[in-house]
N, C-alpha and C positions, 0 to 999 in steps of 0.2 A: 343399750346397744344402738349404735350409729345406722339411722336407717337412709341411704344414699342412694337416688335419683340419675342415671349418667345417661343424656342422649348420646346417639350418634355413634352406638357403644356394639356393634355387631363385630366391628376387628379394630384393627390398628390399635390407636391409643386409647382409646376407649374401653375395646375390650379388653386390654392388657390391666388399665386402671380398673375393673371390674374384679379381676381373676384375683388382682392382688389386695383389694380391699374387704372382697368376701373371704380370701384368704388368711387376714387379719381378725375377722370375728363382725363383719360387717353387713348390715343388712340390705344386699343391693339389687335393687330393682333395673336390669338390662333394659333402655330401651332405643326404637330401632324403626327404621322406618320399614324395610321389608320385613315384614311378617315369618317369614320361612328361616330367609340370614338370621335374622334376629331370635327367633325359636329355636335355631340349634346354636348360635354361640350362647347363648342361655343355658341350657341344658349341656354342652362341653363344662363350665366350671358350676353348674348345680344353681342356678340363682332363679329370679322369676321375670320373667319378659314382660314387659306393655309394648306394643306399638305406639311410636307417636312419627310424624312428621313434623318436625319444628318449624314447617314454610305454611302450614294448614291451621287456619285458628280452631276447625272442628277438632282434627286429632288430637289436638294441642291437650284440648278441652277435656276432649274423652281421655285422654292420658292421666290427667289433675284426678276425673271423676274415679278412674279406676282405683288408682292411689290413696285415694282419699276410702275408698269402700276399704280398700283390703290392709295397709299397713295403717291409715290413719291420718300421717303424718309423715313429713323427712323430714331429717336433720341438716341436708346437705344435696344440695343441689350442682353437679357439676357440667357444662353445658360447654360441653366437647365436638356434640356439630359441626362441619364444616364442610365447604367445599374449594377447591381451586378455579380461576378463571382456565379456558382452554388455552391449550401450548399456542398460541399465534401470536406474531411478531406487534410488538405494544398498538401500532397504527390500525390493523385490524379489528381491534377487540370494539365490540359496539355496544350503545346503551343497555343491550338486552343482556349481553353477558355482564355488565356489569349489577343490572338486576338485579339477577341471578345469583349474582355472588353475596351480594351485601345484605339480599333477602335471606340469603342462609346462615350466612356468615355473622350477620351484625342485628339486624330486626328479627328476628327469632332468639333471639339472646334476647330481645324488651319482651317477645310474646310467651315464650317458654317463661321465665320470671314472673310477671304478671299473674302469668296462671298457677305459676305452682307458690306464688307467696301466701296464699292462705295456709297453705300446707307447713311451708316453713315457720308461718305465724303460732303453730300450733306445737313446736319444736321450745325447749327450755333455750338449746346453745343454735341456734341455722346458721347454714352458712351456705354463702355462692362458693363456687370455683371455676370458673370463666377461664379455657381454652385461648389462651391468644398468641403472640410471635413474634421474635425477637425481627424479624423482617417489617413490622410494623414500629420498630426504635427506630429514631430518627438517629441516637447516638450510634446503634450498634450495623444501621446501614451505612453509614459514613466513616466506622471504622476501617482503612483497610485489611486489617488485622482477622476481620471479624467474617465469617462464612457468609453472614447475612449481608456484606457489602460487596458479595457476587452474584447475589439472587435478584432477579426480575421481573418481578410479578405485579405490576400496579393495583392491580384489582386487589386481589389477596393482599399486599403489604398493607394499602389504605383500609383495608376491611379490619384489619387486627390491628390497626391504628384503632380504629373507631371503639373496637371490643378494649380496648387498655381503658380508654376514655371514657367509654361505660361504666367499666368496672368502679375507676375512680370516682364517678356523679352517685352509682348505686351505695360507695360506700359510705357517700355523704349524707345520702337521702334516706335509706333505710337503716332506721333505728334499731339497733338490736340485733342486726344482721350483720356478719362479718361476709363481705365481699371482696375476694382477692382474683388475681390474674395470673395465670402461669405460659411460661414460655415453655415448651419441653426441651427444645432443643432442635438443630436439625437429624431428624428421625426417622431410620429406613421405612416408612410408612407407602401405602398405594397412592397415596394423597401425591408424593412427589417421587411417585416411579421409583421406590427403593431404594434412591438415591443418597440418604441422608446416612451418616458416621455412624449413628447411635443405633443402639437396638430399641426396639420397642419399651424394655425395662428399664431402662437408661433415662429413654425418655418420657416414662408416667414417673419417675423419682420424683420432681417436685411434684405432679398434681397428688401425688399420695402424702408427702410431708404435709402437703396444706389441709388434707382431708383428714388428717390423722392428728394434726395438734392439738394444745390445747384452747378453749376458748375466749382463751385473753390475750393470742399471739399476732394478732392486729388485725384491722383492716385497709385497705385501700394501697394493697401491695401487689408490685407487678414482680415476679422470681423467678429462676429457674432453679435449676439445681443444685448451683452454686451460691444461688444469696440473689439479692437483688439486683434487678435488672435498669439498669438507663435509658429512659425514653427522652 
C-alpha cells in the first residue's frame, strides 16, 4: 500500500488530492501548517495529520521524525505548498515579498525533500510530485490562446518557473527516485480568489495520475491533465 506525504494539504488542491488518494486505498499522511485547519481536514476524509511548516527547518524536521516513528516510510512525496505574491501593481512588489514567495514556493521544495529523502530512501518504488504552473511556461505565457498568457504575477510565475527546473535537476540527481511536475490547471482555488474554470477535481486529475502510476512511467515530466506540458 502507497504510503503518501502531501504538504499544504488542509484545502484547496491538496486537500482534494488527499480525499481522492485515500480514497483510492492510499495511505495518506495530511499535512499542514495550522494545527486546528489541519486536524479537521484530516479528520473530514479520515486520514492522520502531522503538522509541518515547509518555510521552518525545525517543523520540517519534526514532520520527517514523526513519519519516520509512525508509518516508517513514504512511498511518495507530493509538495503542494504554496503561496501567491500580494494583489499590487508589478512596480510595488518589494524584495520581501518576493522572499516570501520563493521561500515557500521554491526552497521549501529543496528543504521538505532533503528531509523527507531518507524516508523515501526506504521506499522499494519513491516518488516526488512537485506542485508547479502552467504560468511558469514560457511557451504557454506567450500563447495567446492560452489563460496563462492573461495572468500576471511575477513572483508566483518565476517561482513555478524555478519548481519545473527543480523538478528536472532532482530527476537527474536522485537515483531511483522518479520526480515529476504537475500543472493542475487554472483552479477555482483561494490561492487565486476562486477565479479559476476548473473545480478543485479537475484540477488534482493530473497530480493523482502521477501518484497513481506505475513505477516505470518516467521521470523528469512536467503534465497536466492533458499530457505534457511546454516550457
Amino acid at each position: 500500500m502507497t504510503i503518501t506525504f502531501i504538504t499544504g494539504a488542509n484545502k484547496g488542491l491538496g486537500h482534494e488530492t488527499a480525499r481522492r488518494l485515500a480514497e483510492l486505498g492510499q495511505t495518506v499522511v495530511l499535512g499542514a501548517r495550522d494545527r486546528e485547519r489541519g486536524q479537521d481536514a484530516a479528520d473530514r476524509i479520515g486520514v492522520r495529520f502531522v503538522p509541518i511548516d515547509v518555510t521552518d527547518d525545525a517543523s520540517v524536521a519534526a514532520a520527517a521524525s514523526d513519519i519516520l516513528e509512525h508509518e516508517g516510510h513514504i512511498d511518495l512525496l507530493i509538495n503542494n505548498a504554496g503561496i501567491m505574491e500580494p494583489r499590487v501593481p508589478a512596480g510595488e512588489l518589494t524584495s520581501a515579498d518576493a522572499a516570501n514567495v520563493f521561500q515557500t514556493n521554491v526552497i521549501s521544495v529543496v528543504r521538505v525533500t532533503s528531509a523527507f529523502l531518507p524516508l523515501l530512501q526506504k521506499s522499494q518504488h519513491p516518488a516526488v510530485i512537485n506542485v508547479s504552473s502552467g504560468v511558469g511556461s514560457q511557451a504557454l505565457t506567450h500563447d495567446p490562446d492560452r489563460v496563462e498568457s492573461k495572468v500576471v504575477s511575477p513572483l508566483y510565475a518565476a517561482s513555478k518557473a524555478a519548481v519545473t527546473m527543480l523538478t528536472i535537476q532532482y530527476a537527474k540527481a536522485l537515483s531511483g527516485v522518479r520526480v515529476n511536475a504537475v500543472d493542475p490547471g487554472y483552479t477555482a482555488t483561494d490561492l487565486n480568489g476562486r477565479r479559476g474554470q476548473q473545480t478543485v477535481t479537475e484540477g488534482t486529475d493530473a497530480i493523482v495520475a502521477l501518484a497513481t502510476e506505475t513505477s516505470d512511467a518516467g521521470t523528469g515530466r512536467f503534465v497536466d491533465r492533458f499530457g505534457p506540458v511546454p516550457w
